[in-house]
MIDOSE-1310 file (N, C-alpha, C; in nm, 2 decimals, decimal comma, always signed):
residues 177
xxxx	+4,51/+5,15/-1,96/+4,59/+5,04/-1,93/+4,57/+5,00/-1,78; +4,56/+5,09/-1,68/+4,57/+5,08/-1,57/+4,45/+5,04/-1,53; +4,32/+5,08/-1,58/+4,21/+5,04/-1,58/+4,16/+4,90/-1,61; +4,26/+4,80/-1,67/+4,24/+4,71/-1,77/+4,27/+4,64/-1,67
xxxx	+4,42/+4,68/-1,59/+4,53/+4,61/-1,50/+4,42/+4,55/-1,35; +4,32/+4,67/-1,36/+4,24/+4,71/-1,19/+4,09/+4,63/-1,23; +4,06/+4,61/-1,37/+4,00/+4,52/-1,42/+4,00/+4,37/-1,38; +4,09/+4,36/-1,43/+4,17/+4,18/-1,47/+4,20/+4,12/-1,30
xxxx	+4,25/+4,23/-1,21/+4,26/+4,21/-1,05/+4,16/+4,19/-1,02; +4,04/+4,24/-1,01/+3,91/+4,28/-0,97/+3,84/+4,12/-1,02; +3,87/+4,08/-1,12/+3,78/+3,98/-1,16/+3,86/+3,83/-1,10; +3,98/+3,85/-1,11/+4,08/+3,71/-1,09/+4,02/+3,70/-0,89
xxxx	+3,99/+3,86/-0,84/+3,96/+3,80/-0,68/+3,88/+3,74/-0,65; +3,74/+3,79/-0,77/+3,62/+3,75/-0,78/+3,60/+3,55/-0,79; +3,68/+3,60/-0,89/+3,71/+3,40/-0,91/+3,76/+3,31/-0,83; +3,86/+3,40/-0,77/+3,92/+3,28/-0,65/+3,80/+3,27/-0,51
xxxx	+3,77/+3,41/-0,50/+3,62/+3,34/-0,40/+3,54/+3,30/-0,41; +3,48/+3,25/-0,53/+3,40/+3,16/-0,57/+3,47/+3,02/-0,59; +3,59/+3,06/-0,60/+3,63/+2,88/-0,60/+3,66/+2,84/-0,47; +3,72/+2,95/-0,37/+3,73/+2,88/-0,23/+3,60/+2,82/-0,18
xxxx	+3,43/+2,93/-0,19/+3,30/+2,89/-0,16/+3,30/+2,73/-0,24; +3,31/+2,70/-0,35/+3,31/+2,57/-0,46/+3,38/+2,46/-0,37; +3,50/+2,51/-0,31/+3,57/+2,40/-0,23/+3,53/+2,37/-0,09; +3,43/+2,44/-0,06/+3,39/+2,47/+0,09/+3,23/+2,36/+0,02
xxxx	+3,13/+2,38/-0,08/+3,06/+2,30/-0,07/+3,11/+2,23/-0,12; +3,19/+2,15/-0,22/+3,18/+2,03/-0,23/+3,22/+1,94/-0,13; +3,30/+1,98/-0,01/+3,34/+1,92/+0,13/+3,21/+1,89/+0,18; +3,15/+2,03/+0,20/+3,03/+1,96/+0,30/+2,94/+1,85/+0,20
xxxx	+2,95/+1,86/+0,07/+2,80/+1,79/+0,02/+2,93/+1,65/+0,01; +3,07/+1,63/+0,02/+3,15/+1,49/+0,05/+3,07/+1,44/+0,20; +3,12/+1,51/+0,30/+3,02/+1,50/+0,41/+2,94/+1,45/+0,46; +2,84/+1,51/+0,35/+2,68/+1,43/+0,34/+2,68/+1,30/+0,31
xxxx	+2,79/+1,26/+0,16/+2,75/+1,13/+0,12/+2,83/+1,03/+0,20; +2,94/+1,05/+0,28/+3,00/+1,00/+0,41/+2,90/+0,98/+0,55; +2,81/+1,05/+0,56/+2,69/+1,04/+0,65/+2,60/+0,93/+0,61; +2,59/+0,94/+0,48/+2,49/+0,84/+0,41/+2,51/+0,73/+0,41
xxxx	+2,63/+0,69/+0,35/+2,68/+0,58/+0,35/+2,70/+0,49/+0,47; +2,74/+0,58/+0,59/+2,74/+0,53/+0,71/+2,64/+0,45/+0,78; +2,53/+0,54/+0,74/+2,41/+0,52/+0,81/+2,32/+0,42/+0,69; +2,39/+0,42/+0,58/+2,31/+0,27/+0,50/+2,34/+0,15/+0,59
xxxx	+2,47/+0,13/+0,59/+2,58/+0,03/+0,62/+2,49/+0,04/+0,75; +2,49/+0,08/+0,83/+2,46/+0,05/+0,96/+2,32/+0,01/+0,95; +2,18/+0,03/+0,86/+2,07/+0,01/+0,86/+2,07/-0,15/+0,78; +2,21/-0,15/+0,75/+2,19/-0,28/+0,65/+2,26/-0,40/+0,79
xxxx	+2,34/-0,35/+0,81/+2,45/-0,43/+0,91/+2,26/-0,49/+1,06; +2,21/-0,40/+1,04/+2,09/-0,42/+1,18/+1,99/-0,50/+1,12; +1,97/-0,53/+1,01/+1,89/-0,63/+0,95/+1,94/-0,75/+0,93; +1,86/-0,87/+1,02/+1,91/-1,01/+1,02/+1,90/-1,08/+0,86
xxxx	+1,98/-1,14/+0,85/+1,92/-1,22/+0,70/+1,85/-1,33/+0,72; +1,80/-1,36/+0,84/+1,71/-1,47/+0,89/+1,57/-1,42/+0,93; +1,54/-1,32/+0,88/+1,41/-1,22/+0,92/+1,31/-1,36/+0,81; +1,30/-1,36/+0,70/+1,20/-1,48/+0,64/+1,21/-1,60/+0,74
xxxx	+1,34/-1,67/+0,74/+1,28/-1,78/+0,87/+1,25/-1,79/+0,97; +1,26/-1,66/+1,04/+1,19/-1,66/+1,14/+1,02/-1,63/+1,14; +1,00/-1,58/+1,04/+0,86/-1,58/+1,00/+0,82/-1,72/+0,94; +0,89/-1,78/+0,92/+0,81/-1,92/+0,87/+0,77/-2,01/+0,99
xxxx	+0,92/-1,99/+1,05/+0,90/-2,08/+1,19/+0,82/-2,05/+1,26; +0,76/-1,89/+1,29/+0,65/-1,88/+1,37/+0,48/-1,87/+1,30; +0,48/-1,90/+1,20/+0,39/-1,90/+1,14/+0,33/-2,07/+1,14; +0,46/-2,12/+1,12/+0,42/-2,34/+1,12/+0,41/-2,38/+1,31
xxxx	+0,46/-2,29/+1,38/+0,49/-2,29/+1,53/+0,34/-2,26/+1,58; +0,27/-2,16/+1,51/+0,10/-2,13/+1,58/+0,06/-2,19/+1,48; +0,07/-2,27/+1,37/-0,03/-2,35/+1,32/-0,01/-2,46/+1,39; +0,09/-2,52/+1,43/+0,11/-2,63/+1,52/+0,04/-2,63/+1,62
xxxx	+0,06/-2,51/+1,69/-0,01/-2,48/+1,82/-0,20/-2,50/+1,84; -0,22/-2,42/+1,74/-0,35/-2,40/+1,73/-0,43/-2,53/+1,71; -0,37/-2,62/+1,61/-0,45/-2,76/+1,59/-0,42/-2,86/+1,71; -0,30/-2,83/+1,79/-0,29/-2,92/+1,86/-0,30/-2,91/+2,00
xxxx	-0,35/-2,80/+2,05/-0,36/-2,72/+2,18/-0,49/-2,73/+2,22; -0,54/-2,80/+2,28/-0,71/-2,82/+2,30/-0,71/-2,79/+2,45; -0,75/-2,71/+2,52/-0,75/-2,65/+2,64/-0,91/-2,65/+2,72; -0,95/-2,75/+2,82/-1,09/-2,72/+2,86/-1,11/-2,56/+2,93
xxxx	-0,96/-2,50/+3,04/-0,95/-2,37/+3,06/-0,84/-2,30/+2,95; -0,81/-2,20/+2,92/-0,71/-2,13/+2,91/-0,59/-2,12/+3,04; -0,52/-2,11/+3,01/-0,40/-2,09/+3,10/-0,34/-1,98/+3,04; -0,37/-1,88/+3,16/-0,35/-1,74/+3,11/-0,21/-1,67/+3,08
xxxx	-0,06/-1,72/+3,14/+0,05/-1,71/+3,05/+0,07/-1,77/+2,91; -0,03/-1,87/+2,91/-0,03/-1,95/+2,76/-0,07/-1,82/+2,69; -0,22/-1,84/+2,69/-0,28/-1,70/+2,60/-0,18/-1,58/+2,63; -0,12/-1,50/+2,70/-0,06/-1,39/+2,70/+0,02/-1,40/+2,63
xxxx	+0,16/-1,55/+2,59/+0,19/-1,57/+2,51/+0,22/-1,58/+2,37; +0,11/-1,62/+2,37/+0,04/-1,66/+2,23/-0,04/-1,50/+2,14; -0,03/-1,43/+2,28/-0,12/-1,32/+2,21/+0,02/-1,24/+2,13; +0,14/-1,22/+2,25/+0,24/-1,16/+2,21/+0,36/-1,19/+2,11
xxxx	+0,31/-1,39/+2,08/+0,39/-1,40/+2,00/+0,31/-1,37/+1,85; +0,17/-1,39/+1,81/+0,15/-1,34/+1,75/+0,14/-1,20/+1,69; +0,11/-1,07/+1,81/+0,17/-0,97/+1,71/+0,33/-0,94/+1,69; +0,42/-1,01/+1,73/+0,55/-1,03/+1,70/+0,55/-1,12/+1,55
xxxx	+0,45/-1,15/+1,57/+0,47/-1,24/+1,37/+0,40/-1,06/+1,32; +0,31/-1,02/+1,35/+0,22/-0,93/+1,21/+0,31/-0,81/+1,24; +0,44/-0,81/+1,32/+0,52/-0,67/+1,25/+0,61/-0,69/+1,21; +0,64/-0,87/+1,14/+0,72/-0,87/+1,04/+0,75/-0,80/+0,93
xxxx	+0,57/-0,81/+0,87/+0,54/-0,74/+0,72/+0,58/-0,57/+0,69; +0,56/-0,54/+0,85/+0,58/-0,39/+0,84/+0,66/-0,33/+0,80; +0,77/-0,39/+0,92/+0,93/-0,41/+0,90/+1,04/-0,44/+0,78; +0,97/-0,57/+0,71/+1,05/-0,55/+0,56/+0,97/-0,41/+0,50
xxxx	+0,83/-0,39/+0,47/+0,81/-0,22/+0,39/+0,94/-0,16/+0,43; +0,93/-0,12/+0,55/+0,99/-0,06/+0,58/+1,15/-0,06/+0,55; +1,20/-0,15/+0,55/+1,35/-0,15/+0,52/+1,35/-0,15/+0,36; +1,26/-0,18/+0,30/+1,23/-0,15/+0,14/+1,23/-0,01/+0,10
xxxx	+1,16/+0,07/+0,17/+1,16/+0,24/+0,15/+1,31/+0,26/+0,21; +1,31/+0,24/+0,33/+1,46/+0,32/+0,33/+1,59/+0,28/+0,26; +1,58/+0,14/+0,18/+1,67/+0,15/+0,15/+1,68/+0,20/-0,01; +1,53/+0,21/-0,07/+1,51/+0,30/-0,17/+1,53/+0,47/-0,17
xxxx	+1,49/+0,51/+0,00/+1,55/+0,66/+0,00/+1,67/+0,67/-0,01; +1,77/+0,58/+0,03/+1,92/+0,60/+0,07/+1,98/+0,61/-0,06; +1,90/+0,50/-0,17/+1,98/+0,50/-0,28/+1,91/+0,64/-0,31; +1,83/+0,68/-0,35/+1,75/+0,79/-0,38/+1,87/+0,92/-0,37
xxxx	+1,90/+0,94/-0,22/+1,98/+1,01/-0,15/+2,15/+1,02/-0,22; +2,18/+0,90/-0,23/+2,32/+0,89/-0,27/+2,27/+0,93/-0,45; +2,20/+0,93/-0,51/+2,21/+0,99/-0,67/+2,19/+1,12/-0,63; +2,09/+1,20/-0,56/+2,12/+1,30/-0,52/+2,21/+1,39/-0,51
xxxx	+2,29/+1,34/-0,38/+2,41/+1,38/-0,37/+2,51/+1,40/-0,46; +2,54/+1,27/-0,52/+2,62/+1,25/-0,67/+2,61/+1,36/-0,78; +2,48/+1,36/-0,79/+2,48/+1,45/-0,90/+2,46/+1,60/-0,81; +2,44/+1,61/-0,69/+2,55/+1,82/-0,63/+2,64/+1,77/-0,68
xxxx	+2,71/+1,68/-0,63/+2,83/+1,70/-0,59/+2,89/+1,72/-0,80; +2,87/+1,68/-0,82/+2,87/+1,71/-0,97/+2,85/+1,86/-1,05; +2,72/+1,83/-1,00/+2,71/+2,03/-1,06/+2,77/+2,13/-1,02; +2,84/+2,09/-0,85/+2,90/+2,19/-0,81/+3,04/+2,21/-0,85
xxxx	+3,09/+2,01/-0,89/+3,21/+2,07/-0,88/+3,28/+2,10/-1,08; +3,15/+2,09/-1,13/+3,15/+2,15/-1,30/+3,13/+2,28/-1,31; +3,02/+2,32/-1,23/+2,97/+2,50/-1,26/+2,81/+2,44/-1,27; +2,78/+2,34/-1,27/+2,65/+2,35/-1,38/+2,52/+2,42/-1,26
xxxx	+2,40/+2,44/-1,31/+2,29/+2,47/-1,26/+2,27/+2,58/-1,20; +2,23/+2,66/-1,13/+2,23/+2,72/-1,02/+2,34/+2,77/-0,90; +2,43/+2,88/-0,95/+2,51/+2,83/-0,82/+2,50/+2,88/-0,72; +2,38/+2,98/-0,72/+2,32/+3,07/-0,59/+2,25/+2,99/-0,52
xxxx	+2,17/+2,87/-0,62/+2,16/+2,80/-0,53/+2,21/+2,69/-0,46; +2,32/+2,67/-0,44/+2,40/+2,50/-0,40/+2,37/+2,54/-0,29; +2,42/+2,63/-0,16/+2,40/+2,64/-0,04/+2,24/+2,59/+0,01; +2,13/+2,63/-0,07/+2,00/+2,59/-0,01/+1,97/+2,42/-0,06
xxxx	+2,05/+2,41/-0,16/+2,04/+2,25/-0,23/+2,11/+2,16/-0,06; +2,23/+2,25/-0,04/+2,25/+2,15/+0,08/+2,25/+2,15/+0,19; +2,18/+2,29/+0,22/+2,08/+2,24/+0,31/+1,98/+2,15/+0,32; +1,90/+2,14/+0,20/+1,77/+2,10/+0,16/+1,82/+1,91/+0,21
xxxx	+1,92/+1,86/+0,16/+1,99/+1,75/+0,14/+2,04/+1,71/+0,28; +2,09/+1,81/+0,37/+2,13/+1,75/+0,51/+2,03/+1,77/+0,60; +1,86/+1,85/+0,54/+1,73/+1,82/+0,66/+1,73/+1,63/+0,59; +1,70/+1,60/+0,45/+1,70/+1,46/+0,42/+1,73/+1,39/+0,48
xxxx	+1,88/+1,41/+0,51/+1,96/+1,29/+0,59/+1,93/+1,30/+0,70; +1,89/+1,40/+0,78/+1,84/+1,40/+0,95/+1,71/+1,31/+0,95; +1,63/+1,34/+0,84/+1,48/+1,25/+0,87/+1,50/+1,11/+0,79; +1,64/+1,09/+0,75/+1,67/+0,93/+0,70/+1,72/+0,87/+0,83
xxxx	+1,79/+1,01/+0,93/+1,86/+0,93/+1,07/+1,79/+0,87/+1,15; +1,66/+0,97/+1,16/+1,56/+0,93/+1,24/+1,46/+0,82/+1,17; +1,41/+0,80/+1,08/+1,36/+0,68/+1,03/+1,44/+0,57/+1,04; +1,57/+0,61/+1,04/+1,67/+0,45/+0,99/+1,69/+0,39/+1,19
xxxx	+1,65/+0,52/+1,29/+1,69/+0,52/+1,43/+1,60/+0,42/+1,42; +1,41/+0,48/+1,38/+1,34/+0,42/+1,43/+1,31/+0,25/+1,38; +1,32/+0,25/+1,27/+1,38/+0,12/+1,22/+1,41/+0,00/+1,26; +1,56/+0,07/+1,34/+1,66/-0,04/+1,41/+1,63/-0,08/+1,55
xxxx	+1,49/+0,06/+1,59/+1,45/+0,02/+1,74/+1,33/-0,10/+1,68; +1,25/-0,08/+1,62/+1,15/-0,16/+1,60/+1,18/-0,33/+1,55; +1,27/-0,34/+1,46/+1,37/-0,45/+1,48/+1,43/-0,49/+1,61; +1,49/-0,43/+1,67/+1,53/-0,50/+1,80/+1,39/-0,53/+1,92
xxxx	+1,33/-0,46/+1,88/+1,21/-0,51/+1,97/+1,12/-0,65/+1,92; +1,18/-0,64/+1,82/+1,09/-0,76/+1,73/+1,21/-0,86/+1,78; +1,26/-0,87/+1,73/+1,40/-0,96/+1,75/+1,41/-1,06/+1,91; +1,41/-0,93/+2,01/+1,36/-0,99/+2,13/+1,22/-1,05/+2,16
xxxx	+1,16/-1,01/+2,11/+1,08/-1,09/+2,09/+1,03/-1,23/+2,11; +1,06/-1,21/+1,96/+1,07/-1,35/+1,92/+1,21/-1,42/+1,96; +1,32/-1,37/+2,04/+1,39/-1,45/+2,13/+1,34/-1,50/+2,26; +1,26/-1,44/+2,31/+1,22/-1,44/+2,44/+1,11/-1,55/+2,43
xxxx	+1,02/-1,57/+2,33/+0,88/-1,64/+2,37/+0,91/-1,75/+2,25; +0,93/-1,73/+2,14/+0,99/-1,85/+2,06/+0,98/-1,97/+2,13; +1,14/-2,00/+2,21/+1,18/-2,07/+2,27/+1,05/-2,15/+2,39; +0,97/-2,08/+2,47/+0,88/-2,08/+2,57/+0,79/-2,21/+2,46
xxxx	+0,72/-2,15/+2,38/+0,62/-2,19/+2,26/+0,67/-2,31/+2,23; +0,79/-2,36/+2,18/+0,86/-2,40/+2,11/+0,88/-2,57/+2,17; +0,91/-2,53/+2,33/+0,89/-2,64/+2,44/+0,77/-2,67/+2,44; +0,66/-2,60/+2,48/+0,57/-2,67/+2,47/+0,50/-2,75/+2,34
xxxx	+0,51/-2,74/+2,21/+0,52/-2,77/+2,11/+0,54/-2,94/+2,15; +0,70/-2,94/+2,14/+0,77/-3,04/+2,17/+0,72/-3,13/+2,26; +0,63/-3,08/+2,42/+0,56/-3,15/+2,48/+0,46/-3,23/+2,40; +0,42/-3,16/+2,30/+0,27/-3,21/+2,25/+0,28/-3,34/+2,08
x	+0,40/-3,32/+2,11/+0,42/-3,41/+1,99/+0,49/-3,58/+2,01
């Protein structure tokens, strides 16, 4: 009987520290999808919804340019210009890819998460392994931080950009019409 008593103790301790560990990851893998979320919202919040018209307008802006710009010299802030506002158009295309993958890893990430957060907090799968699952899951989100960083720098550099020399282009356009 006493054995049964030292049994039934032995196993109920066992249990409760595995459910304290259970409550300890499903916090952190809450955490995770709190990080995630954050850093969608913020990659989505840094993306203008005027990114297509400004590619139109600079695209009808150098076709304008080009047919109607007849130069016997170059004028060399012109061309410098012109050189810079063009590759500020060709890292348009980049830039939406790009916001296309990340915002397919993010969703990617959030089913991920959803379904830890699920297995851990049912029993299901592996439970020796949940600790390396979330690890595995918070290197993810560091190389989503740094892609989503680099993103939002390449966007603003584009953005300036095309604020800065648009406008310049834009006048003289207007001279020529």
């Amino acid at each position: 009987m006493k054995r049964l008593i030292v049994l039934l103790s032995c196993s109920f301790l066992l249990g409760s520290c595995s459910d304290f560990k259970q409550k300890e990851q499903l916090r952190s893998v809450e955490q995770l999808q709190a990080n995630t979320k954050g850093l969608s919202s913020r990659m989505e919040r840094s993306f203008p919804d005027t990114l297509s018209a400004m590619r139109q307008n600079m695209m009808e802006l150098q076709l304008f340019l080009k047919s109607h710009v007849v130069l016997d010299s170059v004028d060399r802030t012109y061309a410098a210009n012109m050189d810079a506002y063009k590759m500020t158009s060709k890292k348009i295309a980049p830039i939406n890819r790009q916001y296309v993958a990340l915002k397919k890893a993010f969703l990617d990430e959030k089913n991920r998460l959803s379904d830890l957060h699920s297995d851990i907090s049912n029993g299901f799968g592996k439970r020796q392994k949940y600790d390396a699952y979330i690890l595995k899951e918070t290197k993810n989100l560091s190389a989503l931080k740094l892609r989503t960083t680099e993103f939002i720098a390449a966007l603003k550099d584009m953005t300036e950009q095309y604020q800065l020399l648009h406008p310049k282009l834009s006048a003289l356009a207007s001279k020529l019409r």
